[in-house]
C-alpha positions as CSV (number, residue, x, y, z in Angstrom):
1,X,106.3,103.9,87.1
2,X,104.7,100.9,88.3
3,X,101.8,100.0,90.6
4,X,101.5,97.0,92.7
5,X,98.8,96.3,94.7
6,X,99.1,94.8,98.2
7,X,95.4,92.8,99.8
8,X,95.6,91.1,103.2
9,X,93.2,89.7,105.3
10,X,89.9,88.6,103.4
11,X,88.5,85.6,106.1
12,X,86.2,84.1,103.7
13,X,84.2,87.7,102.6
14,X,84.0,87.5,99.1
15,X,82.1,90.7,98.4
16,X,84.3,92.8,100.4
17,X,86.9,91.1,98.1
18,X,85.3,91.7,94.7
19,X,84.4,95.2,95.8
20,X,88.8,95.6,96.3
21,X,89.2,93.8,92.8
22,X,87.0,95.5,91.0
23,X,88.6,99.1,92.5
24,X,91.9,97.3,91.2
25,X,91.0,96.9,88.0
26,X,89.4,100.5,87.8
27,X,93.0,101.7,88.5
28,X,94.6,99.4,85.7
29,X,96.8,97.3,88.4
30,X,97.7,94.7,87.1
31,X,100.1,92.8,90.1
32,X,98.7,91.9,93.4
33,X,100.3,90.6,96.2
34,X,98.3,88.9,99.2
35,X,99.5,88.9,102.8
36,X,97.1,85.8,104.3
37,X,94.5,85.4,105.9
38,X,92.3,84.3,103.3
39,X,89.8,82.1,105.3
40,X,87.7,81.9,108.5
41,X,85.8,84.3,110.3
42,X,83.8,84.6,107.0
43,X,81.1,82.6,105.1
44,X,82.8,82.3,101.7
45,X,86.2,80.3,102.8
46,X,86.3,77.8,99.4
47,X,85.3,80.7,97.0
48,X,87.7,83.3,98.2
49,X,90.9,81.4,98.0
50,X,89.8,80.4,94.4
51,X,89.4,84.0,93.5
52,X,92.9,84.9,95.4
53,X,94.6,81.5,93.4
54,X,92.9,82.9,90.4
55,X,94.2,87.1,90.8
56,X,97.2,87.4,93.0
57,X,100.7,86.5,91.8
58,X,102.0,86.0,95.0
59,X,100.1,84.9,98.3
60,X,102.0,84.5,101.5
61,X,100.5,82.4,104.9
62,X,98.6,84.1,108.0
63,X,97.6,82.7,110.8
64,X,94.1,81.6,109.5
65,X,95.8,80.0,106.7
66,X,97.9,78.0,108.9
67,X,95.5,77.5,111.7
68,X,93.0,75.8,109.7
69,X,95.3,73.0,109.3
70,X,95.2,72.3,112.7
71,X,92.5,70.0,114.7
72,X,89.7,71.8,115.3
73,X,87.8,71.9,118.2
74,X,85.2,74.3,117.9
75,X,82.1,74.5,115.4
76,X,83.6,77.6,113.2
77,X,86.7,75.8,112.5
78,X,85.0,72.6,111.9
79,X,82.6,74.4,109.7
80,X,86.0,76.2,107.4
81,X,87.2,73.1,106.9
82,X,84.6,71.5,105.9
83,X,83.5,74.1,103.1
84,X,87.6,74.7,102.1
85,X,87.8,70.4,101.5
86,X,91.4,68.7,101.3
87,X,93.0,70.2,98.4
88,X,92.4,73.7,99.5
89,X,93.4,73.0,102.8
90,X,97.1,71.7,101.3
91,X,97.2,74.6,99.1
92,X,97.1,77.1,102.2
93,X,99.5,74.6,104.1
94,X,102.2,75.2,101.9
95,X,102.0,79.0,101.0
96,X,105.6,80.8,101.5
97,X,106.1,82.6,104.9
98,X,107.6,85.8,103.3
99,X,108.0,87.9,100.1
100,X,110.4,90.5,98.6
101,X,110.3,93.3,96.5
102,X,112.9,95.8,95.0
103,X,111.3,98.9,94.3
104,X,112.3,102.6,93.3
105,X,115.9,101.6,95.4
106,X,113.5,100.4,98.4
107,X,113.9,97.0,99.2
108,X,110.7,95.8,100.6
109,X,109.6,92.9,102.8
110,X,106.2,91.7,102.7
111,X,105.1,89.5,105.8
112,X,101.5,88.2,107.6
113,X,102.4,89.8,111.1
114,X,105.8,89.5,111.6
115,X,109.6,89.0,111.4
116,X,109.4,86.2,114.0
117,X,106.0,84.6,113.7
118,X,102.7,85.0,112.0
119,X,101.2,84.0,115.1
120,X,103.3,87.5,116.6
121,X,101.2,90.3,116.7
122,X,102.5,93.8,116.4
123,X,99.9,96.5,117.1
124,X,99.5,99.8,115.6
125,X,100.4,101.3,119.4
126,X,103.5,98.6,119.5
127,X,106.5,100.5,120.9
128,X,109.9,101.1,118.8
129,X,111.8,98.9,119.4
130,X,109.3,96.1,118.6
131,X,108.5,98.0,114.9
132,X,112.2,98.1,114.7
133,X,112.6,94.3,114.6
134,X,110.1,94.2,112.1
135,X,113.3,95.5,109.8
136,X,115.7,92.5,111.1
137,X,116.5,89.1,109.3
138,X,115.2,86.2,111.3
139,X,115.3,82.1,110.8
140,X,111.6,83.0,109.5
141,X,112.1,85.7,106.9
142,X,116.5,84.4,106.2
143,X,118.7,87.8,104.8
144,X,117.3,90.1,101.9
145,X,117.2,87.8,99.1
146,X,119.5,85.3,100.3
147,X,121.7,88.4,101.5
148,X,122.4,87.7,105.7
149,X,123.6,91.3,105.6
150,X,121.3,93.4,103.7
151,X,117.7,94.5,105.8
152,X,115.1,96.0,104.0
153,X,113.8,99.7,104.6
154,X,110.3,99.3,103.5
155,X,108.5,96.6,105.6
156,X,104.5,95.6,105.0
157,X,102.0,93.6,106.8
158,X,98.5,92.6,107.4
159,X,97.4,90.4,110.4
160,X,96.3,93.4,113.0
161,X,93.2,95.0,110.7
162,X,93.7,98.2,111.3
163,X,96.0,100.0,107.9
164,X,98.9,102.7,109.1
165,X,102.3,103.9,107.5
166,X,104.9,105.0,109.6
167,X,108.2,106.6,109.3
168,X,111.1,105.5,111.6
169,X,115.0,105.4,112.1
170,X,117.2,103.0,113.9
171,X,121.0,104.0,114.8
172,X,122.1,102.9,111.4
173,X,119.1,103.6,109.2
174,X,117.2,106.6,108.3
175,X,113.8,106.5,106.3
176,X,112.4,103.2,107.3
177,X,108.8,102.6,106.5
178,X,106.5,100.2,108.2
179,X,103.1,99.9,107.2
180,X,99.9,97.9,107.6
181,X,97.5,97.0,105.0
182,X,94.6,96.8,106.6
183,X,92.2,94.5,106.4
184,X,89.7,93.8,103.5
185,X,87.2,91.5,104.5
186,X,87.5,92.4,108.2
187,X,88.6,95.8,109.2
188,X,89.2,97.2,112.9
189,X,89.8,100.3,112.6
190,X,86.0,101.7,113.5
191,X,85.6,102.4,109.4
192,X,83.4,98.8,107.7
193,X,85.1,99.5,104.7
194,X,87.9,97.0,102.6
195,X,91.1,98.1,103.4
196,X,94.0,97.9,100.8
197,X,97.5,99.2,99.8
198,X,99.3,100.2,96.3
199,X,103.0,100.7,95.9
200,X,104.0,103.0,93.4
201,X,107.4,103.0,92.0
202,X,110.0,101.8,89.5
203,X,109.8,97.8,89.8
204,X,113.6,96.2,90.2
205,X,115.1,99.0,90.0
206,X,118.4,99.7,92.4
207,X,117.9,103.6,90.8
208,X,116.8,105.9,93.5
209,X,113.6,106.7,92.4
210,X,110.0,108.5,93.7
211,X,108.1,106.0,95.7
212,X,104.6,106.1,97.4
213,X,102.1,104.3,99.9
214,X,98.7,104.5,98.9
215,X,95.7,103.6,101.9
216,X,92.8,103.1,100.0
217,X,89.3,102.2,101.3
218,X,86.6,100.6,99.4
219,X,82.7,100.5,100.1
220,X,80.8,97.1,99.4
221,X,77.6,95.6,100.4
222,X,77.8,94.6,104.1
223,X,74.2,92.8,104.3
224,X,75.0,90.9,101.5
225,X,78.0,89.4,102.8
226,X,75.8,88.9,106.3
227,X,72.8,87.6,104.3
228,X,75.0,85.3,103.1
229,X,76.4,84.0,106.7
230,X,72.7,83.9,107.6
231,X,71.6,81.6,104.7
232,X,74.5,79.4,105.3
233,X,73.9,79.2,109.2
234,X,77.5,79.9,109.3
235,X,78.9,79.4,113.1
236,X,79.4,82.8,115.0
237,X,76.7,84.4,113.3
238,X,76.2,87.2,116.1
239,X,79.8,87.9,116.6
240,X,80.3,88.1,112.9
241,X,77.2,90.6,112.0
242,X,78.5,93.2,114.8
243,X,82.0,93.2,113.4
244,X,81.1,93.6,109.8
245,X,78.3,96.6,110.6
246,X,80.8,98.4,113.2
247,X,84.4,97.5,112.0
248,X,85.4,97.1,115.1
249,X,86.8,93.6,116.6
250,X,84.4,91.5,119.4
């Protein structure tokens, strides 16, 4: 059996990030897989994506990622920029969009937030038929490895902060699984703990197989990541502090 383990969503917090490494390593998991989102909102944009260039074989683009390469207008995206430099910057710009994975018989499509965008948001409370489409082939994600007419069944993303697996069937499939990662550096879901995922299963293998989804929520220092922000005079200081002490969005 084989472990892989999927991150999403660090916005510049490194501790909550080494806490989730460190966890990793504890478990002997050796892939991981990153779903974007590795700068803004946090003090620590330049040093995070070094440490995610440094650990994760694969790294798709978020919003953030993309967004940053935009003109910025207020003093918090001036202020990511300006700590992430040119080179960085490039290196988000042209991270892939999309990422697949066979797994236990499962073929598995990791995206930011979804099928159609990774500015399209699909909430937790998102109604069927919009978590459906999260199984479809679009211009954005193309057919199952290069296949127009093969879906996947197990679909993964980050982008909302708030982790959840769910079951669900369409008129043709049975079994699908959609699930969230989470967030690590920023979570929404009430708990200020790292959020992170491990697939367990038998890596390329088209041999039905046992397969699992594994939540998992790591502890790390808060006011260090805050102390940080603080020493820095990082823009959005308030907003930031209640959202890393509560876990909850402002």
């Amino acid at each position: 059996m084989n472990r892989i383990a999927i991150i999403s969503d660090i916005h510049a917090n490194l501790p909550a990030l080494e806490a989730v490494l460190k966890d990793i390593r504890r478990r002997r998991i050796k892939q991981i897989i990153c779903l974007g989102d590795l700068v803004g909102k946090g003090p620590q944009p330049a040093e995070t994506v070094d440490r995610i260039r440094a650990v994760c074989e694969l790294t798709i683009q978020g919003n953030w990622d993309h967004g940053i390469n935009q003109p910025q207008d207020k003093e918090a995206g001036l202020w990511q920029q300006q700590q992430l430099g040119s080179e960085r910057l490039r290196y988000l710009a042209e991270l892939p969009l999309a990422a697949e994975l066979l797994m236990s018989a499962r073929r598995i499509r990791l995206l930011h937030a979804s099928a159609d965008s990774i500015y399209h948001r699909v909430l937790r409370k998102a109604d069927k038929k919009e978590k459906l489409g999260m199984f479809t082939n679009t211009e954005l994600t193309g057919g199952f490895h290069g296949d127009p007419e093969v879906t996947p069944d197990v679909v993964g993303y980050g982008d909302i902060h708030v982790p959840f697996v769910q079951t669900l069937k369409s008129k043709d499939k049975k079994g699908l699984l959609l699930f969230n990662t989470g967030s690590v550096g920023a979570p929404y879901d009430g708990l200020p703990q790292a959020s992170y995922v491990i697939l367990e299963g038998v890596k390329d293998s088209e041999a039905p197989a046992p397969f699992s989804i594994q939540l998992v929520r790591v502890p790390y220092d808060i006011e260090k990541v805050i102390a940080l922000a603080e020493q820095l005079q990082m823009p959005g200081l308030n907003r930031f502090r209640y959202e890393m002490r509560h876990g909850l969005e402002q």
